[in-house]
N, C-alpha and C positions, 0 to 999 in steps of 0.2 A: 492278322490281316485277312485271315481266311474270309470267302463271302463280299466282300466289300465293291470290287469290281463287278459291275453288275451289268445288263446289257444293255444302258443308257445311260448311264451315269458312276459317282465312285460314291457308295454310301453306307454307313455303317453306326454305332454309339461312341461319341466322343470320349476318348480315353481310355476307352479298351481296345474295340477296334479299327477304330480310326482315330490316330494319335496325332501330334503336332510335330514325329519324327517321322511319321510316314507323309504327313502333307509336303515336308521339305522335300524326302525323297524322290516324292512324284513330283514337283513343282521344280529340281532338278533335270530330273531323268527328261521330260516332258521337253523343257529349253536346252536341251541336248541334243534333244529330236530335231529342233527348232535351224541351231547352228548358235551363232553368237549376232552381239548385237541387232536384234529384232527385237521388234516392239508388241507387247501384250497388256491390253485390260483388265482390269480386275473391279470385282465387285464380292458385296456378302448378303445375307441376310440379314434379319433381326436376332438370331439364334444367338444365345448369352456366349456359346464356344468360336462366334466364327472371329470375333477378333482377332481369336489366339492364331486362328487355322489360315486365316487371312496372311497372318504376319511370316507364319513357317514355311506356305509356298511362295509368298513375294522372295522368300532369304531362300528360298530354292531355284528359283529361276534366277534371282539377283547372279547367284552362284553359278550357273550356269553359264554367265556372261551374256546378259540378256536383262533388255528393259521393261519392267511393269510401271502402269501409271494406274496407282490404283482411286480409284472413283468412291468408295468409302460404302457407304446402306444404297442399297440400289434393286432395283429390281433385274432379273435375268433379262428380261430381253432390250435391256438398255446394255447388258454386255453382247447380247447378238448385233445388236444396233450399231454397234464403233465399230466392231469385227467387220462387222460389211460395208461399212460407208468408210472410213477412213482409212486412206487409202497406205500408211505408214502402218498401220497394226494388222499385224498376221493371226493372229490371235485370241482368246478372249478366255478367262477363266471365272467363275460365277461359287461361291460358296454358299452351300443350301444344303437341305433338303426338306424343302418343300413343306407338304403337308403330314411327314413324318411325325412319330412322337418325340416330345422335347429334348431329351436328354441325345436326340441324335444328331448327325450333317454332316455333309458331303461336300462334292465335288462336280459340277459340270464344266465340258472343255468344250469351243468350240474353233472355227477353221475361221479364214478370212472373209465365210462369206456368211459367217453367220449359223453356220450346218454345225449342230452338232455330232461331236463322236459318236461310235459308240465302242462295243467291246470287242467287235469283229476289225475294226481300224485303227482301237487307239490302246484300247483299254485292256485287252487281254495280253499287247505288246508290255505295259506299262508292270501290269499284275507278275509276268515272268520275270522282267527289269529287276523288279523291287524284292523276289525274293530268291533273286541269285548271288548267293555269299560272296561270287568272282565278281561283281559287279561295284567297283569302289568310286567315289563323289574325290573328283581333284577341282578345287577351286578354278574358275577358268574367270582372270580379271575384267572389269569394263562394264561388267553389270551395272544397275541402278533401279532404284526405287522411287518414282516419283510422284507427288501428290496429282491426283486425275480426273479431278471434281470438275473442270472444265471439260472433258468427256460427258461430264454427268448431265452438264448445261447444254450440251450439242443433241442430245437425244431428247430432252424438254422442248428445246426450242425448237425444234422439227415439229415435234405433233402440235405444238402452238400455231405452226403457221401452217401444217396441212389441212386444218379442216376452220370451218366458218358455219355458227349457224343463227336463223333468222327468227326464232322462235323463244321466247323464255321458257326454259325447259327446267323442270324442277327434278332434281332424281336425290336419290339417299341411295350410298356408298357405302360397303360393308369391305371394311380393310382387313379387320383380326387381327392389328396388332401385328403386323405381317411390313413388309417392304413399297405396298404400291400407293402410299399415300399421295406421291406426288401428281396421281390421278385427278384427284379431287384439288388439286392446285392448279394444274390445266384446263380441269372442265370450268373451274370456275372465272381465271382466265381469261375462257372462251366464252363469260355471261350466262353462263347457265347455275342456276341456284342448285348449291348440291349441303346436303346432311348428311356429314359424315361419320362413320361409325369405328370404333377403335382405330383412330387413324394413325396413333402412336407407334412408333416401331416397338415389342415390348418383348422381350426372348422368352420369359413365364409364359406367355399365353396366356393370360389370365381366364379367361374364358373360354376360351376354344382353339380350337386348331383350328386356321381357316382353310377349306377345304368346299369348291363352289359344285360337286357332286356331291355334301350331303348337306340334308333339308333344312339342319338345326344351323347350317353356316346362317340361314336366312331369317330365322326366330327373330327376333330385335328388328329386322325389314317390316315382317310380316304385323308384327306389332302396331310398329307406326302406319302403316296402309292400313289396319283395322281403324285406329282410330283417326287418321287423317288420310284417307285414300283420296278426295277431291283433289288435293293441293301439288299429288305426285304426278310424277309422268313412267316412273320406270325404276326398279330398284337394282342393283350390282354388288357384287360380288366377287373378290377375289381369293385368289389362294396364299400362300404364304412369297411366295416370291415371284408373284407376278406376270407368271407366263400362262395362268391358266384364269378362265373369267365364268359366270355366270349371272343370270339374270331372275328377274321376278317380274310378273305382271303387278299392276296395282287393283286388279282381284286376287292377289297372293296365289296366282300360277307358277311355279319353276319352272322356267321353258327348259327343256330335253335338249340337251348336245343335238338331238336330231330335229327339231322344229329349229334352233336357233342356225343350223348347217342350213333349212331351210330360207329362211329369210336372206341370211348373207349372200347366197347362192342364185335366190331372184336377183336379188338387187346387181349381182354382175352379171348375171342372162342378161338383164336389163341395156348393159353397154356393152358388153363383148359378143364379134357372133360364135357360139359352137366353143364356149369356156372347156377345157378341162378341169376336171374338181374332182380329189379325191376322197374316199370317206375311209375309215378304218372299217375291218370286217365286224365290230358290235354295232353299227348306225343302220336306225332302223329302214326296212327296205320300202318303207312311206317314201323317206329322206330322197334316196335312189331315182324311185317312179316320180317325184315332185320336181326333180332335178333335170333329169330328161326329159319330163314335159315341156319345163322353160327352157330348153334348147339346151340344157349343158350335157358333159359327155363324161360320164361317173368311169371312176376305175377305183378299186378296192386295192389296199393298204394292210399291210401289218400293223399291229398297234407300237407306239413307243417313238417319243417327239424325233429320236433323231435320226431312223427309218424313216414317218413322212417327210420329213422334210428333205432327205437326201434322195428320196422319191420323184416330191413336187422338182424338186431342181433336173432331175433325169429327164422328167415328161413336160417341164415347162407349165407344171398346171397354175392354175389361177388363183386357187384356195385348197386347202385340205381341211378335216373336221374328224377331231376327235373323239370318241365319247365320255374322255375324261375334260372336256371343255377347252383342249388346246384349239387355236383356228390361228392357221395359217394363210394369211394375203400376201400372193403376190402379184396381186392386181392394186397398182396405187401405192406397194409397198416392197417390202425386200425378200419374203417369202419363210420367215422362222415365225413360231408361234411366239405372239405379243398379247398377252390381257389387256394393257393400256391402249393399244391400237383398237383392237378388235371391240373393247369400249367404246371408243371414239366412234368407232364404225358403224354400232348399232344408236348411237345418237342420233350420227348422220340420217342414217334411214327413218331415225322416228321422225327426226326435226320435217324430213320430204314430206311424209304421210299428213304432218300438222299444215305445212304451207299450203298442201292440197285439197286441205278438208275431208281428208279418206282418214278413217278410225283402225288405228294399229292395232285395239283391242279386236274390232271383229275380223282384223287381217289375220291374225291369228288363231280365234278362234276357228276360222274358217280352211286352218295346215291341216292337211291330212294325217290319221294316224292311225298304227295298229294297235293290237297289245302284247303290249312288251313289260316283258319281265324287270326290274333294277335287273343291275350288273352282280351277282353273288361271287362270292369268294369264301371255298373253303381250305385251312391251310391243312397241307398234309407236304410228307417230303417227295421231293422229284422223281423219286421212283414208283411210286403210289401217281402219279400227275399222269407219266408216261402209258402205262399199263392203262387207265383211264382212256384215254384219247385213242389208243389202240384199240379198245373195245366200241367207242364209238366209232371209229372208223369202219369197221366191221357190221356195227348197227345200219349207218347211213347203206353203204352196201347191200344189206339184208332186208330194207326197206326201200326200196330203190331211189334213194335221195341224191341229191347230187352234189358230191364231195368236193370242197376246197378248201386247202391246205395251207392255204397263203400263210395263216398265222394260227397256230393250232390246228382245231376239225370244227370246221361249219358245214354242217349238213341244211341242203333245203330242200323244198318241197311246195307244192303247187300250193298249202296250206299254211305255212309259215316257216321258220326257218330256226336253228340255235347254232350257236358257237362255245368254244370250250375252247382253253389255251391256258399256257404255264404265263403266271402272270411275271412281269420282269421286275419288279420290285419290291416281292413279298413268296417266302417260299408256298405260293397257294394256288389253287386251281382258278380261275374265272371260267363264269358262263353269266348266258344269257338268251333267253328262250323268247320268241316273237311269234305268233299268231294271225289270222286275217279276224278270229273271233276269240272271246274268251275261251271256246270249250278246246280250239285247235292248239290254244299256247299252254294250256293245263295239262291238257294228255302229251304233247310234245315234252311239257318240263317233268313230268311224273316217269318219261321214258329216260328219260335222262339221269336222275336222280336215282333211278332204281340202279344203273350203273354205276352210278358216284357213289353210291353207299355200300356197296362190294368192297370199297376201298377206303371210304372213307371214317375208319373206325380209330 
């Protein structure tokens, strides 16, 4: 069980360390937390193990004396979605992980309102639970397990009827063989011609991991825009289970977590006065200045969905913005990160720009931006991480930068900025190095590195 408990999630390789007697015991222990008869969602993934995983926490919470209605292949934020709107489910459990390699999958929990846990509220209760031998499972009767595919039709049929547009919009959709196909059954719907892409739910992956932070999720996009770019308006992209999205231009751009924070962020300047919008500390500090000019009022975030989002809900804000592609609206919406919303969202805005004769290619063109590094990641053990970030901390100090902690060490500086942090999902370092010019983000990353490689042997 060691490791599994992580600080946003429960994830590990099916069958060694995350078994189908440890789903039950947490899928007990969890509706024990609960009390008895209450009501919780369930959903899975595409992953070939989650049937099994699915079945061992329903017969753990079942046992617990408590009600799951489980909604069958779904995507996550259709389990955020009941959690918060319905007002009978306290609840909501999601079987994933994500954009992991195959042979893995996990666990996400969340609260009534849709927030997910994480290790500091739920999970590191749950991790001592599970491996205290005094700790024994008494059947407590009245449970039940119900079929909850009508759940499934309540979160469909919402984004069916929240959005309307007036334009024939043609886009191609890049599933992976992943959870969020039923994207591509609502844009279409909603009359807009879409070409979808491995829309099959398929636990092999045949192809890829879908994952809309890297380049090759969009290869098979990019393809068809080569050879029919006139005919598109916008290409998409999700991850394995649907809470996280990205995009393509039809000149085969990948718009940046930080130009697409952009755009969504005009677009609610737009209607609200003086929005709060939060960004995680790797968004680029374009994003920030682009933000505050259209009148919103940025605050900086730790990374990790279920930190912003238990964030956004403290400060009330408007949206938050990932730079692994989660985006959070709670303008128009309930405030958890949704891929299929946050789709719908960037349709809406194109469909505006097409009714008004304004070109979303040179609206774009025309976001500001630095240069900025990808996101790197090198794995080393947590003791090598720490020691690291200690020595940066030190650096920023000795360079007279100005130090914030919020989430690892980001140091900045009148000429660019970096961040460095224990990533929460992989035993490995992240960073990421930003510039006002190529020469400022070179020597900033070259200073950086000459410390990481101290340790990084």
């Amino acid at each position: 069980m060691a490791g599994i408990f992580k600080t946003n999630d429960i994830r590990g390789v099916y069958g060694e360390t995350i078994t189908k007697e440890i789903a039950y015991k947490i899928g007990y222990l969890f509706g024990r937390k609960l009390g008895t008869n209450k009501k919780i969602v369930l959903a899975g993934d595409s992953r070939l193990s989650t049937p099994e995983l699915k079945t061992a926490i329903s017969n753990g919470v079942k046992d617990s004396g408590n009600i799951i209605y489980d909604m069958g292949l779904g995507p996550t934020p259709m389990v955020y979605f009941n959690s918060a709107t319905e007002e009978d489910i306290i609840a909501g459990i999601m079987i994933t992980a994500s954009h992991n390699p195959i042979p893995d999958n996990g666990i996400k929990i969340c609260d009534s309102h849709g927030a997910s846990f994480h290790y500091n509220n739920l999970y590191k209760q749950l991790e001592e639970e599970c491996t205290d031998p005094l700790n024994t499972i008494t059947i407590i009767p009245g449970g039940e397990i119900i079929d909850g595919t009508h759940f499934k039709e309540n979160y469909i049929t919402y984004l069916k009827n929240e959005f309307k547009f007036k334009n024939n919009l043609k886009i191609i959709v890049e599933h992976g063989n992943g959870v969020s196909g039923m994207f591509s059954d609502i844009v279409e719907y909603l009359g807009i011609e879409v070409t979808s892409l491995r829309k099959e739910p398929n636990g092999n992956f045949p192809t890829l991991l879908p994952d809309p932070t890297k380049a090759k999720t969009f290869d098979l996009i990019k393809e068809k825009f080569t050879k029919d770019r006139e005919i598109y308006h916008i290409g998409i992209a999700f991850d394995g289970d649907g809470d996280r999205i990205g995009f393509i231009t039809i000149d085969n751009e990948i718009l940046s977590p930080d130009k697409v924070g952009m755009i969504f962020s005009k677009n609610i300047c737009q209607n609200q006065q003086q929005p709060k919008i939060l960004i995680d500390v790797k968004i680029s500090a374009a994003t920030k200045e682009y933000i505050e000019k259209h009148g919103g009022v940025v605050e900086l975030t730790k990374v990790g969905h279920s930190w912003v989002h238990e964030k956004l809900i403290n400060i009330n804000a408007a949206l938050a913005i990932e730079l692994s592609g989660h985006y959070y609206f709670n303008d128009r919406y309930y405030g958890f990160d949704d891929g299929l919303y946050a789709g719908l969202r960037m349709l809406e805005i194109l469909d505006n720009f097409i009714s008004n004769n304004e070109s979303f290619t040179d609206h774009i063109i025309n976001l500001p931006s630095y240069f900025s590094t990808p996101e790197f990641r090198k794995s080393m053990p947590a003791d090598k991480q720490q020691k690291i970030l200690k020595d940066l901390e030190i650096f920023v100090e000795n360079t007279n930068g100005v130090l914030l902690n919020i989430d690892g060490i980001r140091g900045e500086y009148s000429d660019g900025w970096f961040i460095a942090r224990m990533s929460g999902t992989e035993s490995a370092l992240s960073y990421r190095v930003e510039g006002k010019n190529n020469e400022n983000r070179d020597k900033l990353l070259k200073s950086l590195e000459d410390i990481i490689s101290k340790y990084a042997i």
